[in-house]
C-alpha positions, 0 to 999 in steps of 0.5 A: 500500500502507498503511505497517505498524503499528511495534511498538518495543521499548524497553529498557535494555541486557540486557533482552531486546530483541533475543532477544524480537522476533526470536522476535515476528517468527517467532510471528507470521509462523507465524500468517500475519502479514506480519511483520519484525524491523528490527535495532538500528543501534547494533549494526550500528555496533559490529559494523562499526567494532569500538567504541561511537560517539563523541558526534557519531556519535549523530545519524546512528544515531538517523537509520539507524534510524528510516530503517530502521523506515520501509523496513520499515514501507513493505513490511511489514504489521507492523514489530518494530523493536529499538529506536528513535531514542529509545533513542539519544537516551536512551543520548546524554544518558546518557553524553554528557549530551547531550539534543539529540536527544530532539526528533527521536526523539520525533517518530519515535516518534509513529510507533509503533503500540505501546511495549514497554518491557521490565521490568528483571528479566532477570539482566545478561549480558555482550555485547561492546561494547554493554554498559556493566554492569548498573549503567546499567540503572535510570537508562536505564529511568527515562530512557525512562520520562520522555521517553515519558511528558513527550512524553504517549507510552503504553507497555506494559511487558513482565515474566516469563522465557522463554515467559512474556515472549512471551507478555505481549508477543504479548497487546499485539501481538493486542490491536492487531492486533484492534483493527479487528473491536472494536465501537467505544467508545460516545462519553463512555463511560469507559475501563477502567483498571487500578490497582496496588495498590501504588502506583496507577499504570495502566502498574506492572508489579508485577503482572507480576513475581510471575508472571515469578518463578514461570517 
Protein backbone atom coordinates (compact mmCIF):
# COMPACT_ATOMS: atom_id res chain seq x y z
CA UNK A 1 0.00 0.00 0.00
CA UNK A 2 1.19 3.74 -0.90
CA UNK A 3 1.64 5.51 2.60
CA UNK A 4 -1.08 8.51 2.87
CA UNK A 5 -0.87 12.04 1.82
CA UNK A 6 -0.29 14.19 5.60
CA UNK A 7 -2.30 17.38 5.93
CA UNK A 8 -0.62 19.26 9.26
CA UNK A 9 -2.44 21.57 10.99
CA UNK A 10 -0.35 24.32 12.23
CA UNK A 11 -1.23 26.96 14.56
CA UNK A 12 -0.92 28.81 17.86
CA UNK A 13 -2.96 27.89 20.51
CA UNK A 14 -6.55 28.63 20.28
CA UNK A 15 -6.60 28.81 16.57
CA UNK A 16 -9.00 26.33 15.81
CA UNK A 17 -6.80 23.10 15.26
CA UNK A 18 -8.31 20.93 16.57
CA UNK A 19 -12.13 21.77 16.13
CA UNK A 20 -11.23 22.05 12.48
CA UNK A 21 -9.59 18.54 11.31
CA UNK A 22 -11.97 16.95 13.42
CA UNK A 23 -14.50 18.27 11.10
CA UNK A 24 -11.78 17.91 7.99
CA UNK A 25 -11.93 14.17 8.74
CA UNK A 26 -15.99 13.86 8.84
CA UNK A 27 -16.39 16.03 5.38
CA UNK A 28 -14.03 14.03 3.67
CA UNK A 29 -14.84 10.52 4.97
CA UNK A 30 -18.54 11.50 3.56
CA UNK A 31 -17.10 12.10 0.17
CA UNK A 32 -15.68 8.91 0.46
CA UNK A 33 -12.01 9.58 1.11
CA UNK A 34 -10.01 7.11 3.42
CA UNK A 35 -9.55 9.94 5.90
CA UNK A 36 -8.20 10.09 9.73
CA UNK A 37 -7.71 12.50 12.16
CA UNK A 38 -4.36 11.96 14.35
CA UNK A 39 -4.87 13.91 17.83
CA UNK A 40 -2.06 16.25 19.25
CA UNK A 41 0.09 14.00 21.73
CA UNK A 42 0.88 17.04 23.67
CA UNK A 43 -2.72 16.82 24.85
CA UNK A 44 -2.99 13.42 25.44
CA UNK A 45 0.23 14.05 27.82
CA UNK A 46 -1.53 16.76 29.88
CA UNK A 47 -4.70 14.97 29.68
CA UNK A 48 -2.75 11.81 31.31
CA UNK A 49 -0.25 13.33 33.60
CA UNK A 50 -2.63 16.06 34.86
CA UNK A 51 0.12 19.07 33.87
CA UNK A 52 2.21 20.62 30.97
CA UNK A 53 5.55 18.72 30.32
CA UNK A 54 8.98 19.75 31.69
CA UNK A 55 11.92 20.72 29.14
CA UNK A 56 13.27 17.06 28.95
CA UNK A 57 9.56 15.64 28.10
CA UNK A 58 9.57 17.77 24.91
CA UNK A 59 11.56 15.49 22.79
CA UNK A 60 9.64 12.31 23.35
CA UNK A 61 6.28 14.06 22.49
CA UNK A 62 7.74 15.66 19.29
CA UNK A 63 8.67 11.88 18.69
CA UNK A 64 4.83 10.49 19.65
CA UNK A 65 3.54 12.46 17.25
CA UNK A 66 5.48 12.05 14.34
CA UNK A 67 5.21 8.18 15.02
CA UNK A 68 1.74 8.55 15.38
CA UNK A 69 1.45 10.53 11.92
CA UNK A 70 3.30 7.91 10.16
CA UNK A 71 0.74 4.74 11.87
CA UNK A 72 -1.81 6.60 10.47
CA UNK A 73 -0.12 7.58 7.15
CA UNK A 74 0.89 3.65 6.99
CA UNK A 75 -3.03 2.86 6.80
CA UNK A 76 -4.96 5.57 5.62
CA UNK A 77 -5.35 7.41 2.45
CA UNK A 78 -5.29 10.85 3.79
CA UNK A 79 -3.69 11.98 7.30
CA UNK A 80 -5.49 15.17 9.29
CA UNK A 81 -2.89 15.37 11.73
CA UNK A 82 -3.34 18.38 14.87
CA UNK A 83 -0.38 19.11 14.88
CA UNK A 84 3.46 18.03 14.11
CA UNK A 85 6.72 17.60 15.80
CA UNK A 86 7.04 21.09 14.61
CA UNK A 87 4.69 22.54 16.83
CA UNK A 88 6.50 21.23 19.59
CA UNK A 89 9.87 22.42 18.58
CA UNK A 90 8.35 25.84 18.26
CA UNK A 91 6.38 25.58 21.60
CA UNK A 92 10.01 24.43 23.39
CA UNK A 93 12.01 27.31 22.36
CA UNK A 94 9.21 29.45 23.19
CA UNK A 95 9.04 28.53 26.81
CA UNK A 96 12.26 26.87 27.43
CA UNK A 97 14.40 28.61 24.70
CA UNK A 98 15.11 25.76 23.53
CA UNK A 99 15.55 25.32 19.84
CA UNK A 100 17.37 21.65 19.61
CA UNK A 101 14.75 20.28 18.40
CA UNK A 102 13.97 22.13 15.25
CA UNK A 103 16.16 19.95 13.08
CA UNK A 104 14.33 16.77 13.57
CA UNK A 105 10.84 18.19 13.48
CA UNK A 106 11.76 19.89 10.41
CA UNK A 107 12.55 16.85 8.54
CA UNK A 108 9.36 15.14 9.67
CA UNK A 109 7.68 17.83 8.21
CA UNK A 110 9.43 17.11 4.60
CA UNK A 111 6.79 14.70 5.02
CA UNK A 112 3.87 16.59 4.83
CA UNK A 113 1.59 16.84 1.54
CA UNK A 114 0.40 20.12 2.62
CA UNK A 115 0.50 23.00 5.80
CA UNK A 116 -2.33 24.56 7.11
CA UNK A 117 -1.14 27.18 9.25
CA UNK A 118 -4.09 28.93 10.83
CA UNK A 119 -4.82 32.63 10.75
CA UNK A 120 -4.70 34.11 14.17
CA UNK A 121 -8.47 35.83 14.16
CA UNK A 122 -10.43 33.36 16.11
CA UNK A 123 -11.02 35.10 19.65
CA UNK A 124 -8.88 33.31 22.63
CA UNK A 125 -10.55 30.79 24.55
CA UNK A 126 -9.56 29.14 27.96
CA UNK A 127 -8.72 25.41 27.60
CA UNK A 128 -7.28 23.68 30.65
CA UNK A 129 -3.63 23.26 30.92
CA UNK A 130 -2.63 23.93 27.22
CA UNK A 131 -3.34 27.35 27.14
CA UNK A 132 -0.82 29.96 28.30
CA UNK A 133 -3.12 33.20 27.44
CA UNK A 134 -3.68 34.91 24.11
CA UNK A 135 -0.69 36.96 24.64
CA UNK A 136 1.62 33.97 23.29
CA UNK A 137 -0.29 34.00 20.11
CA UNK A 138 1.73 36.31 17.90
CA UNK A 139 5.00 35.37 18.75
CA UNK A 140 4.41 31.38 18.43
CA UNK A 141 2.87 32.26 14.75
CA UNK A 142 5.79 34.03 13.82
CA UNK A 143 7.82 31.22 15.17
CA UNK A 144 6.19 28.95 12.89
CA UNK A 145 6.43 31.31 10.00
CA UNK A 146 10.24 31.36 10.29
CA UNK A 147 11.11 27.70 10.87
CA UNK A 148 8.89 26.79 7.72
CA UNK A 149 9.97 29.45 5.65
CA UNK A 150 14.11 29.11 6.76
CA UNK A 151 13.66 25.32 6.00
CA UNK A 152 12.15 26.55 2.42
CA UNK A 153 8.59 24.59 3.54
CA UNK A 154 5.36 26.03 1.79
CA UNK A 155 2.14 26.61 3.90
CA UNK A 156 -1.19 27.80 3.38
CA UNK A 157 -2.58 29.88 5.97
CA UNK A 158 -6.45 29.32 6.85
CA UNK A 159 -8.83 32.82 7.74
CA UNK A 160 -12.57 33.07 8.38
CA UNK A 161 -15.10 31.68 11.44
CA UNK A 162 -17.28 28.57 11.12
CA UNK A 163 -18.26 27.24 7.61
CA UNK A 164 -16.17 29.70 6.26
CA UNK A 165 -12.59 28.33 7.52
CA UNK A 166 -13.53 24.73 6.45
CA UNK A 167 -14.39 25.81 3.50
CA UNK A 168 -11.00 27.63 2.81
CA UNK A 169 -9.50 24.64 4.18
CA UNK A 170 -11.06 21.92 2.03
CA UNK A 171 -10.07 24.23 -1.29
CA UNK A 172 -6.48 23.27 -0.28
CA UNK A 173 -7.35 19.76 0.62
CA UNK A 174 -9.31 19.19 -3.19
CA UNK A 175 -6.76 21.21 -4.63
CA UNK A 176 -4.26 18.33 -3.67
CA UNK A 177 -6.46 15.82 -3.92
CA UNK A 178 -6.85 16.94 -7.61
CA UNK A 179 -3.69 17.00 -8.49
CA UNK A 180 -3.24 13.96 -10.26
CA UNK A 181 -6.24 14.15 -13.08
CA UNK A 182 -4.41 18.06 -13.74
CA UNK A 183 -2.84 18.10 -17.04
CA UNK A 184 0.87 18.63 -16.38
CA UNK A 185 2.81 22.34 -16.46
CA UNK A 186 4.48 22.51 -19.59
CA UNK A 187 8.16 22.95 -18.75
CA UNK A 188 9.86 26.57 -18.34
CA UNK A 189 6.16 27.71 -18.04
CA UNK A 190 5.52 30.22 -15.19
CA UNK A 191 3.55 29.67 -12.17
CA UNK A 192 0.78 31.95 -11.39
CA UNK A 193 1.36 33.56 -8.10
CA UNK A 194 -0.93 35.87 -6.47
CA UNK A 195 0.27 39.15 -4.72
CA UNK A 196 -1.20 41.20 -1.80
CA UNK A 197 -1.96 44.30 -2.29
CA UNK A 198 -0.53 45.32 0.86
CA UNK A 199 2.44 44.00 1.35
CA UNK A 200 3.18 41.71 -1.81
CA UNK A 201 3.77 38.63 -0.25
CA UNK A 202 2.05 35.17 -2.39
CA UNK A 203 1.05 33.48 1.16
CA UNK A 204 -0.67 37.19 3.06
CA UNK A 205 -3.64 36.13 4.44
CA UNK A 206 -5.06 39.73 4.43
CA UNK A 207 -7.41 38.81 1.61
CA UNK A 208 -8.92 36.24 3.73
CA UNK A 209 -9.64 38.14 6.51
CA UNK A 210 -12.41 40.60 5.30
CA UNK A 211 -14.25 37.67 4.43
CA UNK A 212 -13.73 35.85 7.62
CA UNK A 213 -15.24 39.21 9.24
CA UNK A 214 -18.14 39.21 7.04
CA UNK A 215 -19.22 35.36 8.76
Amino acid sequence: MVAGQVIALLGAESTGKSTLARELARILSARGVDAVMVPEALRVFCDEHGRTPARHEQADIARTQTELIEQARARHQLVLADTTALMTAVYSDYIFGDGSLYESALMDQVNVSASLLMSLDLAWTADGLQRDGPHVREPVDALIRSALQGAGLSYNVVAGHGVARVEHALSVIDHLLDAPTRPPRQSGASRWRWFCDNCDDGECEQHWLPRAGQV
